[in-house]
MOPAC internal coordinates of N, CA, C and O (Angstrom, degrees):
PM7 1SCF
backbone

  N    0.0000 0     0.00 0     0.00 0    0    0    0
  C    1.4390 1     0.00 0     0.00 0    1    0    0
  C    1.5350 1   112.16 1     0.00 0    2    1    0
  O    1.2310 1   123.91 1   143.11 1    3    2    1
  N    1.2617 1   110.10 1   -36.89 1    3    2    1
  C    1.8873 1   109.43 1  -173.05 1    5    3    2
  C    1.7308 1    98.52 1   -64.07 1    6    5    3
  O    1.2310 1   118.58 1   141.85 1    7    6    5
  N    1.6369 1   120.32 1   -38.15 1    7    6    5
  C    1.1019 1   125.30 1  -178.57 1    9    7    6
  C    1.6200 1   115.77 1   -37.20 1   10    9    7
  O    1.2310 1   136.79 1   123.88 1   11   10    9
  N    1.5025 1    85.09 1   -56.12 1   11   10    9
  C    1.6156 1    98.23 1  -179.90 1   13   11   10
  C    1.5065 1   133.72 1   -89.88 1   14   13   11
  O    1.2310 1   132.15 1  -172.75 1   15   14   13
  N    1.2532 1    94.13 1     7.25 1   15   14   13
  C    1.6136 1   106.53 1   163.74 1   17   15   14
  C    1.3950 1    97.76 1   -82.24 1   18   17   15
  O    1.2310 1   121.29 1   112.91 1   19   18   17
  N    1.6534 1   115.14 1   -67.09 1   19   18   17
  C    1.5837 1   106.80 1  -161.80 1   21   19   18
  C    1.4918 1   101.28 1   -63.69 1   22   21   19
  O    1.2310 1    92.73 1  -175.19 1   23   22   21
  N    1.1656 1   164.14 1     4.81 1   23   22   21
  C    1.1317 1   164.78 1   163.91 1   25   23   22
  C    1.6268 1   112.86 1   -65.50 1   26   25   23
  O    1.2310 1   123.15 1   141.12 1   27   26   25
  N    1.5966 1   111.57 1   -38.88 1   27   26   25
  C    1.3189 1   121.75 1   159.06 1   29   27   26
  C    1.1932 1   130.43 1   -83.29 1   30   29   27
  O    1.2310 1   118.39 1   151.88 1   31   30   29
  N    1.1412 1   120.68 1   -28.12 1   31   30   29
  C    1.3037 1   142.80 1  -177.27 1   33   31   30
  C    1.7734 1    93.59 1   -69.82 1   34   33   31
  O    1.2310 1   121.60 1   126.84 1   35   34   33
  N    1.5314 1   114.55 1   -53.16 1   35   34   33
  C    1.8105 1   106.37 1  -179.07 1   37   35   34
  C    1.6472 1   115.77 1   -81.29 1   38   37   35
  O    1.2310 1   135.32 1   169.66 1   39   38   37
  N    1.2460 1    87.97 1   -10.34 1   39   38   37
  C    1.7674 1    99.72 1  -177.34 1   41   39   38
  C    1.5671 1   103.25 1   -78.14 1   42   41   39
  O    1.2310 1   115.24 1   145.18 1   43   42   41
  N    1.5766 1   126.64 1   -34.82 1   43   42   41
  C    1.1542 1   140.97 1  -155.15 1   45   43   42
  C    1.5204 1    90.96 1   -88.93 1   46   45   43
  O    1.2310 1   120.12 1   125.07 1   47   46   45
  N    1.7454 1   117.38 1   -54.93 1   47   46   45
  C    1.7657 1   118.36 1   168.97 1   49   47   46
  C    1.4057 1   104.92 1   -40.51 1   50   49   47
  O    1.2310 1   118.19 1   110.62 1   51   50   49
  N    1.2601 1   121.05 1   -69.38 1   51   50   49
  C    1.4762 1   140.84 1  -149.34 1   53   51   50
  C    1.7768 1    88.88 1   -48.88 1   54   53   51
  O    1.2310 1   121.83 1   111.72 1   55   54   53
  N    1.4161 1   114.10 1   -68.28 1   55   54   53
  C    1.4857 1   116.26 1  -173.57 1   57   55   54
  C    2.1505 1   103.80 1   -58.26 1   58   57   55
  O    1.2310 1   116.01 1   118.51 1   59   58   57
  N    0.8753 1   125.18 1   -61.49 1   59   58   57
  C    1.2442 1   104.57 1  -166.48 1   61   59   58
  C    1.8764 1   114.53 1   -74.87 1   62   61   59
  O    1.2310 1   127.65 1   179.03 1   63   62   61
  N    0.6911 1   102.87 1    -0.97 1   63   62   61
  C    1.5963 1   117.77 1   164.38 1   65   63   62
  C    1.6612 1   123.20 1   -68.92 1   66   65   63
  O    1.2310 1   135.94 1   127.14 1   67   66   65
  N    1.7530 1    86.75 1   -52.86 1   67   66   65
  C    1.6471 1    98.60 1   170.70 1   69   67   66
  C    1.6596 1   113.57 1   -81.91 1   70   69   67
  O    1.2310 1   122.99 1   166.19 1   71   70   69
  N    1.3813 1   111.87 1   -13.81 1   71   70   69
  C    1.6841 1   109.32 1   167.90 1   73   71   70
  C    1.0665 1   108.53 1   -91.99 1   74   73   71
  O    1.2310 1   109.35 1   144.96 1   75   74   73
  N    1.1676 1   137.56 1   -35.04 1   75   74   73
  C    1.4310 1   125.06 1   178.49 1   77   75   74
  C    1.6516 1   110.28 1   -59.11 1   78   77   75
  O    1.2310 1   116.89 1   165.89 1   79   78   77
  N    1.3361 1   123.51 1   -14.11 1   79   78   77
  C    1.5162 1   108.54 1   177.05 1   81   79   78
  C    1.9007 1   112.32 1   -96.27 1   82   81   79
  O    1.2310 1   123.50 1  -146.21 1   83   82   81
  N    1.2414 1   110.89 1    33.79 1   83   82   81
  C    1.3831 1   116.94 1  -158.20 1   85   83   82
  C    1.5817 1    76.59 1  -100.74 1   86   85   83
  O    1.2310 1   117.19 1   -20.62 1   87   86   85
  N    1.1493 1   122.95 1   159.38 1   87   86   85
  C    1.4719 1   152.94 1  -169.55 1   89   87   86
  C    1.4917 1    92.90 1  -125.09 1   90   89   87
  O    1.2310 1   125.18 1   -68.58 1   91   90   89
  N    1.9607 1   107.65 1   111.42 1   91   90   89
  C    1.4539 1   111.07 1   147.98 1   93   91   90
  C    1.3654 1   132.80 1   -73.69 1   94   93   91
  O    1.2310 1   122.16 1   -34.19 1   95   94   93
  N    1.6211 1   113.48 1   145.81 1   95   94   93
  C    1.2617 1   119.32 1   163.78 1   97   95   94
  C    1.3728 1   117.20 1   -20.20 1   98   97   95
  O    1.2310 1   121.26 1   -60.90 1   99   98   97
  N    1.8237 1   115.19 1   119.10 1   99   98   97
  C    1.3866 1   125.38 1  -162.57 1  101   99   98
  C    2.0905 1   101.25 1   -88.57 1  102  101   99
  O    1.2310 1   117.26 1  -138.00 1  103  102  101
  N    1.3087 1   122.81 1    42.00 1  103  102  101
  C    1.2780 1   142.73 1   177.29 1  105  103  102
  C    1.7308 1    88.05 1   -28.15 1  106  105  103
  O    1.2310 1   124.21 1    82.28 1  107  106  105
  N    1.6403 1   109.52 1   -97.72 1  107  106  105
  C    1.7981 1   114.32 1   171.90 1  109  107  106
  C    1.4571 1   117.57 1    13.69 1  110  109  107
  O    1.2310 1   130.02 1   113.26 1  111  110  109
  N    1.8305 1    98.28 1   -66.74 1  111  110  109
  C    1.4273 1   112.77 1  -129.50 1  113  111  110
  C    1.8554 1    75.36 1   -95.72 1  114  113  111
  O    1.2310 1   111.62 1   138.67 1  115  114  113
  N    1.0786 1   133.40 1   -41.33 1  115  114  113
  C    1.4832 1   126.76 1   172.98 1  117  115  114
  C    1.6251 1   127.90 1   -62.67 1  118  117  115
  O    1.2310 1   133.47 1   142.65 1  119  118  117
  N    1.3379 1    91.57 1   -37.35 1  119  118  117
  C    1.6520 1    90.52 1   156.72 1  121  119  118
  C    1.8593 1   123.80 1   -57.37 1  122  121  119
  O    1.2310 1   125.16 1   141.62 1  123  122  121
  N    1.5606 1   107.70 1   -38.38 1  123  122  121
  C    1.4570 1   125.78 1  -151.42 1  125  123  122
  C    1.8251 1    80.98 1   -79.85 1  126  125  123
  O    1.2310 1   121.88 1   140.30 1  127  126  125
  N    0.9749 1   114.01 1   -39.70 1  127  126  125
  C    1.6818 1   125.18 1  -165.08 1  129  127  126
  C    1.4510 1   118.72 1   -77.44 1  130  129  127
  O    1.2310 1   126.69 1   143.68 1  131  130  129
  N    1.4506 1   104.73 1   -36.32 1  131  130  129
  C    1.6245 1   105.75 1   162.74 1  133  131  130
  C    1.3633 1   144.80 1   -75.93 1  134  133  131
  O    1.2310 1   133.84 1   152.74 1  135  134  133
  N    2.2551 1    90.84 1   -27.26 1  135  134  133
  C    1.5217 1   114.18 1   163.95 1  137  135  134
  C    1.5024 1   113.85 1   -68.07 1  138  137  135
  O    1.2310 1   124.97 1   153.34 1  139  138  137
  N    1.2682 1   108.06 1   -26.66 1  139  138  137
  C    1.9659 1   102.48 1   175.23 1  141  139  138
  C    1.4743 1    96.26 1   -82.00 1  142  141  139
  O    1.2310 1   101.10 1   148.82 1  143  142  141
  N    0.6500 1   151.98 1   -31.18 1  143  142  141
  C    1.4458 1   148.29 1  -152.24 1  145  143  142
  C    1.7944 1    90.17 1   -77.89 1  146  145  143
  O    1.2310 1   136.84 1   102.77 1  147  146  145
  N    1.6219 1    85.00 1   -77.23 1  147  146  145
  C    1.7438 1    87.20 1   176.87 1  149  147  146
  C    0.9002 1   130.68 1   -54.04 1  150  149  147
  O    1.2310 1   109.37 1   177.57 1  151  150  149
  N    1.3383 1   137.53 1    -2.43 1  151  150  149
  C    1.6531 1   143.57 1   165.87 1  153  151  150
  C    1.5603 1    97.50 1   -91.48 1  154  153  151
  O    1.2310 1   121.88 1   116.63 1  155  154  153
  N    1.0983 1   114.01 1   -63.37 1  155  154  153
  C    2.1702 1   100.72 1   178.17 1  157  155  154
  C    1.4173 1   104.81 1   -43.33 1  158  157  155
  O    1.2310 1   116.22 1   121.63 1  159  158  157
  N    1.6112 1   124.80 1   -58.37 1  159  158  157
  C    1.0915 1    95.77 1   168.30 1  161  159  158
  C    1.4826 1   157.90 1   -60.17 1  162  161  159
  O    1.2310 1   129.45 1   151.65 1  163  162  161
  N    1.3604 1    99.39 1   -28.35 1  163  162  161
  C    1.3013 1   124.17 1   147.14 1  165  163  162
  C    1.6203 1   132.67 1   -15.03 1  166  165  163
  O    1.2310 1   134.82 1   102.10 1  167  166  165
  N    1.7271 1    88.94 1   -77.90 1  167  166  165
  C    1.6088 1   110.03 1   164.89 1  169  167  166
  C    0.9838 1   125.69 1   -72.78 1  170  169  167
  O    1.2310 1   108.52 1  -178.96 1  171  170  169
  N    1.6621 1   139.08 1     1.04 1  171  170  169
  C    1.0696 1   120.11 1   160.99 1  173  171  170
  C    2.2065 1    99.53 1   125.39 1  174  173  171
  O    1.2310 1   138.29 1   177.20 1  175  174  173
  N    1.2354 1    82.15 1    -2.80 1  175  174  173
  C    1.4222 1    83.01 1  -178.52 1  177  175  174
  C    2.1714 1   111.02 1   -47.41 1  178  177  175
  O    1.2310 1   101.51 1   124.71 1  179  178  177
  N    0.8558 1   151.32 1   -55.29 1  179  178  177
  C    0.9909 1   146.83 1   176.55 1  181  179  178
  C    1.6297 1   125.80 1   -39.69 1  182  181  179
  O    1.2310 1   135.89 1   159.51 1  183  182  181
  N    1.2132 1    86.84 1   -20.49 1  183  182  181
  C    1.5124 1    94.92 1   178.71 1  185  183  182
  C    1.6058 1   116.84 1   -97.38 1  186  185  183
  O    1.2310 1   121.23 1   139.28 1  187  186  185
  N    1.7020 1   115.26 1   -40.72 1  187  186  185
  C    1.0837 1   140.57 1   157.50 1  189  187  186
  C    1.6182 1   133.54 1   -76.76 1  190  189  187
  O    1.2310 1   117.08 1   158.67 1  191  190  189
  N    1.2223 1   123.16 1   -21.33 1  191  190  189
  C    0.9571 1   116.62 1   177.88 1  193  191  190
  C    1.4279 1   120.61 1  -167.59 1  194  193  191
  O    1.2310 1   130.06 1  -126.10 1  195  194  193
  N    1.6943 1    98.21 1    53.90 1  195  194  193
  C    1.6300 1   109.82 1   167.51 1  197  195  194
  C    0.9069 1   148.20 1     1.34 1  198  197  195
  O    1.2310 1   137.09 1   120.27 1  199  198  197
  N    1.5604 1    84.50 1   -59.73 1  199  198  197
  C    2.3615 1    95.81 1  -156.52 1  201  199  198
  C    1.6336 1    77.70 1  -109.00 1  202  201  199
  O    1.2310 1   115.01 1  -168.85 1  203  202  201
  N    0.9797 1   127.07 1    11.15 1  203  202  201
  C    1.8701 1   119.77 1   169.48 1  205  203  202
  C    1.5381 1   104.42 1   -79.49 1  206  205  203
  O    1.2310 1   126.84 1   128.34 1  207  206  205
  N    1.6075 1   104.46 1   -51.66 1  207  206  205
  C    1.0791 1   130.91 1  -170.49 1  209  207  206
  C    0.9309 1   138.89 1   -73.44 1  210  209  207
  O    1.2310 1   118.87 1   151.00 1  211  210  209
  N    1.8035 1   119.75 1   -29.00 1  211  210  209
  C    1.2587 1   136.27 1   154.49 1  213  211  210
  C    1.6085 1   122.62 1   -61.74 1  214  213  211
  O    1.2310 1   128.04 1   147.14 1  215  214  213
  N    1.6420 1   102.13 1   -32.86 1  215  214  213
  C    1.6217 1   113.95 1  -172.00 1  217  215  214
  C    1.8186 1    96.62 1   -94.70 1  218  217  215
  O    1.2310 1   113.13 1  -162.42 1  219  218  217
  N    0.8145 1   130.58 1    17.58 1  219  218  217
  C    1.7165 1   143.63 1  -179.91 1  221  219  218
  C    1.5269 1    91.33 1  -116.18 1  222  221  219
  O    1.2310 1   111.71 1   115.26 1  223  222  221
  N    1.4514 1   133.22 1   -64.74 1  223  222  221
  C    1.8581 1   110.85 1   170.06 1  225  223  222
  C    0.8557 1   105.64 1   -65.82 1  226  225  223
  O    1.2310 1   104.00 1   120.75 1  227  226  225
  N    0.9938 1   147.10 1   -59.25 1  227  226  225
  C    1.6596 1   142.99 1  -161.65 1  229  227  226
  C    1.9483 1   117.01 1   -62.79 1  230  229  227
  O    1.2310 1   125.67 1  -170.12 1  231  230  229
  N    1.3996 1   106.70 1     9.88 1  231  230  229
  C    1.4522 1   125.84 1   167.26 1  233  231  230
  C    1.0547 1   101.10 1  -119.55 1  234  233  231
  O    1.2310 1   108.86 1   136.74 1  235  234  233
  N    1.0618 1   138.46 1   -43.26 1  235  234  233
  C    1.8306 1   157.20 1   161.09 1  237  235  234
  C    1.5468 1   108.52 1   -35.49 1  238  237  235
  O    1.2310 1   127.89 1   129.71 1  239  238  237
  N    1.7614 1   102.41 1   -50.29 1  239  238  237
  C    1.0145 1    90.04 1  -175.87 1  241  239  238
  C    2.0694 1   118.06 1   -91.80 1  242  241  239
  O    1.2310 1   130.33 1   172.00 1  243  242  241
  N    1.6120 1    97.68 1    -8.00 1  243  242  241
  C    1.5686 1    84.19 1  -166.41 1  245  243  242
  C    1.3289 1    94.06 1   -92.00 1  246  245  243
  O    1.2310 1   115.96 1  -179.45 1  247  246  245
  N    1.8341 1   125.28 1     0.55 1  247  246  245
  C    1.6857 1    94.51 1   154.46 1  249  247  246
  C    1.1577 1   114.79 1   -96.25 1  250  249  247
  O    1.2310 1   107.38 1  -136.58 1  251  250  249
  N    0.9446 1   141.13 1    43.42 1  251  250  249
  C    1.2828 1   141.69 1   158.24 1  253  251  250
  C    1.7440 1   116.82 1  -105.12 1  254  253  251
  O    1.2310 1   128.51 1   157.60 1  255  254  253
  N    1.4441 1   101.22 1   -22.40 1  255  254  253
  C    1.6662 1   104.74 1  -177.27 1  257  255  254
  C    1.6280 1    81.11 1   -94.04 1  258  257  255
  O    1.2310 1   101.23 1   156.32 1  259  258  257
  N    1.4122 1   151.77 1   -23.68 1  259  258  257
  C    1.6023 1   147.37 1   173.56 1  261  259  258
  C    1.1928 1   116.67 1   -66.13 1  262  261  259
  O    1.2310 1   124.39 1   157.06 1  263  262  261
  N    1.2084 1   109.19 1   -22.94 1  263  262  261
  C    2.0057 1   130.95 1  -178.19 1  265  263  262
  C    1.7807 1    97.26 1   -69.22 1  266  265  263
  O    1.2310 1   132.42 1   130.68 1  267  266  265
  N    1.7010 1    93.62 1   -49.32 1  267  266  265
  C    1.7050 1    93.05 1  -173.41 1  269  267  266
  C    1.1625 1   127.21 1   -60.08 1  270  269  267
  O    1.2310 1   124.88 1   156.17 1  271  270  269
  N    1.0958 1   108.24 1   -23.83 1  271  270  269
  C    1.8360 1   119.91 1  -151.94 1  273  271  270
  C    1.8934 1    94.77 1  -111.09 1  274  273  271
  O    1.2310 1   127.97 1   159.15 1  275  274  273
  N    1.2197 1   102.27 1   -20.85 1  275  274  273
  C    2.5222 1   112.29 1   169.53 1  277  275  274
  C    1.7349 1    68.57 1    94.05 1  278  277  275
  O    1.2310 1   107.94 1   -67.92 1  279  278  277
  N    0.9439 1   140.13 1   112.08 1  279  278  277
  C    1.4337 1   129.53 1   158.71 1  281  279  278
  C    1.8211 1    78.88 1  -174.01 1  282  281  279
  O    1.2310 1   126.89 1  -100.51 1  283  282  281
  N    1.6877 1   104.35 1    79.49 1  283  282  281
  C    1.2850 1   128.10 1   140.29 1  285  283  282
  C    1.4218 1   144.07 1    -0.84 1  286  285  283
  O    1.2310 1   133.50 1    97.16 1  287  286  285
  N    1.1670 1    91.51 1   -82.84 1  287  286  285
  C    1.6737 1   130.54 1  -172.34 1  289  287  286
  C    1.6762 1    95.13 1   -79.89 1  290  289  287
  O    1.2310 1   118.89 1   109.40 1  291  290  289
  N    0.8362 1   119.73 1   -70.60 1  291  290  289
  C    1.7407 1   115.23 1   172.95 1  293  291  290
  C    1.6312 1    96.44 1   -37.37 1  294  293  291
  O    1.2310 1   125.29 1   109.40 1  295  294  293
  N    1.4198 1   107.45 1   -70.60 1  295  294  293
  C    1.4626 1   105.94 1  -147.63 1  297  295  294
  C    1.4533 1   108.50 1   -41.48 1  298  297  295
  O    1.2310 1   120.94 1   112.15 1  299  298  297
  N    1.6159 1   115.80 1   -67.85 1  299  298  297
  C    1.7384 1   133.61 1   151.58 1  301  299  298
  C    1.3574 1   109.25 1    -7.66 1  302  301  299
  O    1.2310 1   114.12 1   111.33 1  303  302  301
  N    1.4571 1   128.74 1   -68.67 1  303  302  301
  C    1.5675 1   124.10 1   178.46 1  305  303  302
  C    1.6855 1   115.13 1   -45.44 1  306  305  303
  O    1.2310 1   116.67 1   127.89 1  307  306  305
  N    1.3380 1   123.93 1   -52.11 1  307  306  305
  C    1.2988 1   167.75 1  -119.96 1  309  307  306
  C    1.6381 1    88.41 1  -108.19 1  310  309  307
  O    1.2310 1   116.60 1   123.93 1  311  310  309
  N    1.5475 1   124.08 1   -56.07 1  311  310  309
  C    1.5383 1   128.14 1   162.31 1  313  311  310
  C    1.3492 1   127.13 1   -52.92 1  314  313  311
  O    1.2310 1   134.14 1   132.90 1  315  314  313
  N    1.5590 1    90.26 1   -47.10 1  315  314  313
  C    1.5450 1   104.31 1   175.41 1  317  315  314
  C    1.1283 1    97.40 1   -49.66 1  318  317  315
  O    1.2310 1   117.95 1    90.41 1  319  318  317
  N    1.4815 1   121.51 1   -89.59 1  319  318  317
  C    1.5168 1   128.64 1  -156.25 1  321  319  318
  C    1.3245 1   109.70 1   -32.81 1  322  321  319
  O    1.2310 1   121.36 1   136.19 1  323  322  321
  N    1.6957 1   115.00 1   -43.81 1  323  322  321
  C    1.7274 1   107.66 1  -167.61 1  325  323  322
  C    1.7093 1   112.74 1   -65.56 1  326  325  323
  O    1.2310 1   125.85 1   138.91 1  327  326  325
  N    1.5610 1   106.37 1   -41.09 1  327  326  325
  C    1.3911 1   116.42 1   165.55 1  329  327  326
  C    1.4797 1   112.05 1   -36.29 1  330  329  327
  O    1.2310 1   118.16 1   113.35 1  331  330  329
  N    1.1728 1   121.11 1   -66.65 1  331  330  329
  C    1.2229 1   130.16 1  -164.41 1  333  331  330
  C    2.0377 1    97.98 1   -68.63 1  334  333  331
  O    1.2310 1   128.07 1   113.79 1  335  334  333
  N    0.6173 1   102.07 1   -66.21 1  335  334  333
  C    1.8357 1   110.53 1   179.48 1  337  335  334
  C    1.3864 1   105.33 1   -31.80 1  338  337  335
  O    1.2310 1   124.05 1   110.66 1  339  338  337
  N    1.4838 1   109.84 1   -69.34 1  339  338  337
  C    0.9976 1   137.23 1  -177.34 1  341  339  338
  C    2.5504 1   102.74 1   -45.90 1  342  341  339
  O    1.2310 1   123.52 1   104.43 1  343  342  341
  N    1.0460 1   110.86 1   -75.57 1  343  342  341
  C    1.5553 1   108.36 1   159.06 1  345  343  342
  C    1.1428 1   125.31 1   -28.74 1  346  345  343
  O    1.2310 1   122.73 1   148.01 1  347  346  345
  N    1.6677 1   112.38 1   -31.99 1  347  346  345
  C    1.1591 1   110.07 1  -170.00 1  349  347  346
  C    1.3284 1   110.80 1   -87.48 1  350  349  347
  O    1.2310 1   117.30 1   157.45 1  351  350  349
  N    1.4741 1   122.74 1   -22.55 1  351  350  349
  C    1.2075 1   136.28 1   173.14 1  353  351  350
  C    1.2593 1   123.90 1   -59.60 1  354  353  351
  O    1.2310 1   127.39 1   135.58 1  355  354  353
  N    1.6237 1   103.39 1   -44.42 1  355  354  353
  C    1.3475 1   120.93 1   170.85 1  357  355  354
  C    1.5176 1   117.35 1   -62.40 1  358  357  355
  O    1.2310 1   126.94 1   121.52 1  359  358  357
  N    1.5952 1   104.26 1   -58.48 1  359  358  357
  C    1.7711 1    86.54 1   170.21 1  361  359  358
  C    1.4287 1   137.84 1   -54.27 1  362  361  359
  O    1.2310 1   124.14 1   143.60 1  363  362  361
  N    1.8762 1   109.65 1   -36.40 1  363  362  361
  C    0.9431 1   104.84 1   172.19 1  365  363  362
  C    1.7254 1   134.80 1   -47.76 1  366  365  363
  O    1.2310 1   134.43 1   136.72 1  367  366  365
  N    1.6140 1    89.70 1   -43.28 1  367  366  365
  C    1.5161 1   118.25 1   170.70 1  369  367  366
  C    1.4316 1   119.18 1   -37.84 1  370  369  367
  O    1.2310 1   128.46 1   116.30 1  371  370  369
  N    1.8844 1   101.30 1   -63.70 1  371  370  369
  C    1.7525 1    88.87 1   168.15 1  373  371  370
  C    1.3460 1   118.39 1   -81.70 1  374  373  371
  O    1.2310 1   103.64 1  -160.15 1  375  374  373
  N    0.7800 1   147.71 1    19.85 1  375  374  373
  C    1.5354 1   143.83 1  -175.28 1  377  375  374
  C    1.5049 1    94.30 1   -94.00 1  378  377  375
  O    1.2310 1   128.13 1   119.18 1  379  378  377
  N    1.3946 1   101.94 1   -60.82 1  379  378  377
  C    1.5452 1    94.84 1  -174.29 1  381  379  378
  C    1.5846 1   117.72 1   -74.92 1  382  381  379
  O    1.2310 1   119.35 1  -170.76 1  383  382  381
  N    0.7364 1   118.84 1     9.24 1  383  382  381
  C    2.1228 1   131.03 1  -176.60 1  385  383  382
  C    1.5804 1    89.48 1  -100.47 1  386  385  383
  O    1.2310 1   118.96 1   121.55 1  387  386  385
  N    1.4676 1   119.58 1   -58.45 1  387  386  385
  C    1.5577 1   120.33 1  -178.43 1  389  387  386
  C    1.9983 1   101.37 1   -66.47 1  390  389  387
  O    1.2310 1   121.23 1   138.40 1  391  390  389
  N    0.8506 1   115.24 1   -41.60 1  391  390  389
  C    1.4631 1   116.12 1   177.20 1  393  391  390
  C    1.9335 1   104.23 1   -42.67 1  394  393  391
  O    1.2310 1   129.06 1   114.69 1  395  394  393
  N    1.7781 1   100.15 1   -65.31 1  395  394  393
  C    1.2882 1   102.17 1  -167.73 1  397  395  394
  C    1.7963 1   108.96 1   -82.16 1  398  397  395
  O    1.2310 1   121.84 1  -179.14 1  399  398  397
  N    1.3056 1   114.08 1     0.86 1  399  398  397
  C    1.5422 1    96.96 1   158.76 1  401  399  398
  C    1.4453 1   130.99 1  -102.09 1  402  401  399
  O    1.2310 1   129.10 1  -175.94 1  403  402  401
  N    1.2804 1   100.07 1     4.06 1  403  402  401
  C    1.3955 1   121.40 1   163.40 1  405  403  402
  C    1.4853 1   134.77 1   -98.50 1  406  405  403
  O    1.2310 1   124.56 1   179.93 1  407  406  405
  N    1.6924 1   108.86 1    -0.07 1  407  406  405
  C    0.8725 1   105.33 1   139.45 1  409  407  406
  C    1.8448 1   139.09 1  -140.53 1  410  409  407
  O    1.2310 1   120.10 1   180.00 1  411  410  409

């Protein structure tokens, strides 16, 4: 019987060991990714800064097709990038709006 206790007892480690490395739903990082998006667009990004802007949904969108499939860790990378794309759009955006009202 002790055999088969510790058998559960490492079986019981073994499983919460291997769940604890599971990656939750990146909720945060999809919110943070849609609000840049919607502010480049917002500001004018389409007009100013296209290919910023196109490659900011198109990260937008492949965590959202990573969301479908529970594939985490993609999705999270996949936010990041749009976040970041997405900022970049935006700065470009005002720079060039402050560019053309300045001159």
């Amino acid at each position: 019987m002790p055999r088969l206790s510790a058998f559960f007892s490492g079986f019981v480690l073994a499983i919460a060991i291997a769940g604890s490395g599971c990656a939750a739903a990146p909720v945060q990082e999809m919110s943070d990714a849609r609000q840049a998006v919607r502010a480049a667009v917002d500001a004018g990004a389409a007009e100013y800064a296209p290919d910023e802007l196109k490659a900011a949904e198109e990260y937008l969108r492949r965590a959202q097709e990573s969301l479908k499939i529970w594939n985490f860790a993609q999705a999270r990378m996949n936010a990041l990038g749009a976040k970041d794309r997405a900022q970049g759009a935006l700065r470009i955006t005002r720079r060039t709006k402050n560019e053309v009202d300045h001159n």
